[in-house]
matplotlib code that plots the C-alpha trace (Angstrom):
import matplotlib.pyplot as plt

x = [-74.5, -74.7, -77.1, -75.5, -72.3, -74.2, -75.7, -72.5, -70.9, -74.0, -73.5, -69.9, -70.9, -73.6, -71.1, -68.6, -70.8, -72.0, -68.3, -67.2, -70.3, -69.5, -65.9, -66.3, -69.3, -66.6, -63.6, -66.3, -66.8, -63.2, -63.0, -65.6, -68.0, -69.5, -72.1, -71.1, -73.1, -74.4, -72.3, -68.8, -66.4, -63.5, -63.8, -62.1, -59.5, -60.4, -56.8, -54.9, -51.0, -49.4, -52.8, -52.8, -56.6, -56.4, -55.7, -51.9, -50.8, -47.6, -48.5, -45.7, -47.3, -45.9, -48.8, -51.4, -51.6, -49.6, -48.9, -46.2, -45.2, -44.2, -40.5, -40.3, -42.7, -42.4, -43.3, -43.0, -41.8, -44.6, -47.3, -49.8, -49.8, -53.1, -55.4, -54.6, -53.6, -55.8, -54.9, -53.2, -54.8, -53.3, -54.0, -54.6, -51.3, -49.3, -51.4, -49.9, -50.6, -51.7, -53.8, -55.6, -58.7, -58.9, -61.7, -61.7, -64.3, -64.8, -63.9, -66.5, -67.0, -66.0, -64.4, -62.3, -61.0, -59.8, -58.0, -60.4, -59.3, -57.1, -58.1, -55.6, -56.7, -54.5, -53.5, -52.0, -49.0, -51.5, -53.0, -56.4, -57.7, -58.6, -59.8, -59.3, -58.1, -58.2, -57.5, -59.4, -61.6, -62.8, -66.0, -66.7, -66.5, -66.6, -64.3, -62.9, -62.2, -59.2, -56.3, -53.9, -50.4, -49.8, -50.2, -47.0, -46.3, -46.6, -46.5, -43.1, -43.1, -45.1, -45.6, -47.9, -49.3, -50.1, -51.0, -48.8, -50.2, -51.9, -52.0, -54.6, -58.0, -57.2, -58.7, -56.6, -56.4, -53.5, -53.1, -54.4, -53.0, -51.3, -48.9, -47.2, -44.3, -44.9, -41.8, -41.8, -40.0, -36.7, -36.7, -38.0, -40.3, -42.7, -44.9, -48.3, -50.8, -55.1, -55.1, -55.3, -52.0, -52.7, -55.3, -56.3, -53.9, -50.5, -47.0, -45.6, -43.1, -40.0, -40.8, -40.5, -37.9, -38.5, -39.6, -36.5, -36.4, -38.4, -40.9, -43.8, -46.5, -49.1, -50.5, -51.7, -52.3, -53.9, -53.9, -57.0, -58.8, -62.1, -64.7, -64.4, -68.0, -70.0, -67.9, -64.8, -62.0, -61.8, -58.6, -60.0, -56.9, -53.2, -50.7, -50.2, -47.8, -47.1, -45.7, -44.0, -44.1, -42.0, -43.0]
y = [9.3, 6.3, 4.7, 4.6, 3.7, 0.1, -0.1, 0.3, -2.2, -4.5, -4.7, -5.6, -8.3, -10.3, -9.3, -11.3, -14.0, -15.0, -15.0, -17.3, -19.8, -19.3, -20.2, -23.1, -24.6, -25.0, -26.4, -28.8, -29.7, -30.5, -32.6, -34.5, -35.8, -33.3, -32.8, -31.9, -30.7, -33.2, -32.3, -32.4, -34.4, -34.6, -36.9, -35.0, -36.5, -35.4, -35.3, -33.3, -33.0, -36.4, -37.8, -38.9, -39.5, -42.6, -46.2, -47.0, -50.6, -51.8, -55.8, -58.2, -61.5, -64.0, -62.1, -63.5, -67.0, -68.3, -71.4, -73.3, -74.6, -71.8, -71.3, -67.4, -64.6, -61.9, -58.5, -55.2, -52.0, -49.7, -51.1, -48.5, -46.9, -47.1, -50.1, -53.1, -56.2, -58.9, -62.9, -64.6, -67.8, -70.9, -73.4, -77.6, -78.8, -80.0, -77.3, -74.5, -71.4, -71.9, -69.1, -66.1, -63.6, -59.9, -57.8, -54.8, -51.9, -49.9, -46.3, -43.7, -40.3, -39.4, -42.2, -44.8, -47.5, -49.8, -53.4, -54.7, -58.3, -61.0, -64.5, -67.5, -70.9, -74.0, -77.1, -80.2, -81.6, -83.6, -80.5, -81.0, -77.6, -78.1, -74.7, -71.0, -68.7, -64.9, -62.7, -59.5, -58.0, -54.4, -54.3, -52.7, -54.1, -57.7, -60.3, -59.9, -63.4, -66.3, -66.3, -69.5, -70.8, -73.2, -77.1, -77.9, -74.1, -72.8, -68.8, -67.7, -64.0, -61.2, -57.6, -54.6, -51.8, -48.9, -45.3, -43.1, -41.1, -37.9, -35.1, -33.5, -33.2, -35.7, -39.5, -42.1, -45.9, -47.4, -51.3, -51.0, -54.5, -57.5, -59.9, -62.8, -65.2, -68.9, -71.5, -75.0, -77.2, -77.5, -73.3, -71.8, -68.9, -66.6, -63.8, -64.0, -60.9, -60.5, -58.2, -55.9, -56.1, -52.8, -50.7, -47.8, -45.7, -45.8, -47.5, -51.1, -51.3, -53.9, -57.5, -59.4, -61.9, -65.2, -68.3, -70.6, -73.9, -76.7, -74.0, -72.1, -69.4, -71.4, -68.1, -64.9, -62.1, -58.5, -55.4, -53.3, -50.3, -50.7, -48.4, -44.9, -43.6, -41.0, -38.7, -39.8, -41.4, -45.2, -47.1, -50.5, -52.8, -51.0, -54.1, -57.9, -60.5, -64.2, -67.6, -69.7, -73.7, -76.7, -78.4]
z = [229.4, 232.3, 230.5, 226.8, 228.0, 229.8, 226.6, 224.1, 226.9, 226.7, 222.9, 222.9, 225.2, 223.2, 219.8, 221.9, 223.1, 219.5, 218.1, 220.9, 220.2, 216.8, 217.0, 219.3, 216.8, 214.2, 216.5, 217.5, 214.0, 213.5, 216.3, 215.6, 212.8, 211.0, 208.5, 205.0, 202.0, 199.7, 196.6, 198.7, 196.8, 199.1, 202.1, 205.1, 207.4, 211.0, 212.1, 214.3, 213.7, 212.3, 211.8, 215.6, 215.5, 213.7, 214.9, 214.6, 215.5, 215.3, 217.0, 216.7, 215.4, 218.6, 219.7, 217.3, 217.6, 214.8, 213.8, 215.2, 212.0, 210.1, 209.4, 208.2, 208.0, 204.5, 204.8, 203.0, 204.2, 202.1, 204.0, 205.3, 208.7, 209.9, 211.6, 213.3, 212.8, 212.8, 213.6, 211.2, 210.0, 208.1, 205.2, 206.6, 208.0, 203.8, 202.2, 200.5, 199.1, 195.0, 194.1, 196.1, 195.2, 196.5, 197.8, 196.1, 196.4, 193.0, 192.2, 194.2, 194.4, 197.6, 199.7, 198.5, 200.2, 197.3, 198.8, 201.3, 201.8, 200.3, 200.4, 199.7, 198.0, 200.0, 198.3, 198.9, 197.1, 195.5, 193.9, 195.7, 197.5, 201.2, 202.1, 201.4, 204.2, 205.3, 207.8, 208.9, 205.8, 205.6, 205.0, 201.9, 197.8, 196.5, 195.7, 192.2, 190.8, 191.6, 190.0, 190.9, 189.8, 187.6, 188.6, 191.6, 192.3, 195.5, 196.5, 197.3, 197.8, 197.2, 196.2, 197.3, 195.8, 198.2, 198.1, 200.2, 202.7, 201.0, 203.2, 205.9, 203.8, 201.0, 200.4, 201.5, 200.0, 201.8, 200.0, 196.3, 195.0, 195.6, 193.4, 193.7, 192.5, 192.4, 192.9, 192.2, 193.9, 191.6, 192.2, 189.3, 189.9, 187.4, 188.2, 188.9, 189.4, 188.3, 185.2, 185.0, 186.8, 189.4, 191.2, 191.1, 193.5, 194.3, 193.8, 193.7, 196.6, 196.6, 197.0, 199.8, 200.7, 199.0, 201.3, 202.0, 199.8, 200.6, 201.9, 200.6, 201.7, 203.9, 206.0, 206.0, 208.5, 207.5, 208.8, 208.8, 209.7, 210.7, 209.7, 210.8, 211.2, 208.4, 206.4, 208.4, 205.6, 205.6, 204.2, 204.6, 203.8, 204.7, 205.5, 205.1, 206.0, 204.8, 206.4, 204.9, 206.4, 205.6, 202.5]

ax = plt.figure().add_subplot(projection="3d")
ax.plot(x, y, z, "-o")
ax.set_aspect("equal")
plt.show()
């Protein structure tokens, strides 16, 4: 009867002792990477909560190294949440903003990151270009083309297209798109955007302020979040801003 009893209680024990390893292999999944099969079409978040996990970075841009000559910075308020921001770089000293390209990384299967970069093309109130500038670039897709204003207009304000946050489990995109207006001198603005005129994912957001007169975009600082590691989701591209310097 002794000896049963030790071996029911033996039983229980090593029953116990593979449901706890068990247990703890999959909460160590969670936590960390994990390996996936090969025909999983959904890219899992690794979060905990609010999607704590992730890199959130909210840097003001005296921090950054700007330009001294810039009169007024334009933002929008449905940037993404996640990544950091990167330094913000500027066109020559009278060199403006004229034209820009994007960085955009096609539709895929599982992870999508969409906006990657966005690079601006500077000129000089004579119309000559003196340089193209960016700031941080995620690392995936290729540059889609230029697209610039028409001969004496200079970027003004702008517009972003971003995917909202989806949910634990789901693909993010963060930034999609980006638009512009371009302003001459005497004020008058029009619209300017690559066709086909939007990404992929998400909603255009309001547009930023305009620059003052007698300025125009000469600067541009992104906010990015680097890449995450295998079968973690990447966003790439969530946030820019824009100087504007005296013309």
């Amino acid at each position: 009867m002794v000896i049963k009893s030790i071996r029911t209680l033996v039983g229980f024990m090593l029953v116990g002792q593979i449901f706890c390893a068990g247990f703890f292999r999959v909460r160590d999944g969670i936590e960390g990477e994990f390996e996936m099969p090969a025909d999983e079409t959904v890219n899992h978040h690794l979060e905990t909560g609010n999607d704590i996990t992730r890199d959130y970075d909210e840097t003001e841009v005296t921090e950054t190294g700007v330009d001294a000559r810039f009169v007024e910075m334009l933002r929008v308020n449905n940037g993404g949440p996640w990544g950091k921001w990167g330094p913000a770089k500027f066109c020559q000293e009278g060199s403006f903003a004229v034209g820009y390209d994007m960085k955009i990384e096609p539709k895929q299967l599982t992870d999508n990151t969409a906006l990657n970069a966005i690079k601006l093309i500077c000129e000089d109130q004579d119309g000559k270009v003196t340089g193209y500038v960016t700031s941080t670039e995620g690392p995936w897709g290729s540059w889609v083309g230029q697209t610039k204003c028409r001969k004496h207009f200079y970027f003004s304000s702008f517009d972003l297209q971003v995917e909202k946050y989806q949910g634990r489990m789901k693909d993010d995109t963060a930034a999609n798109y980006v638009k512009f207006k371009c302003r001459c001198r005497g004020g008058r603005t029009y619209e300017l955007v690559k066709p086909p005129g939007h990404g992929l994912w998400g909603t255009w957001g309001a547009w930023s302020n305009q620059c003052p007169n007698r300025t125009a975009v000469c600067g541009i600082q992104t906010k990015v979040e680097k890449a995450r590691g295998k079968f973690r989701d990447d966003t790439a591209l969530n946030d820019v801003r824009f100087f504007c310097c005296k013309m």
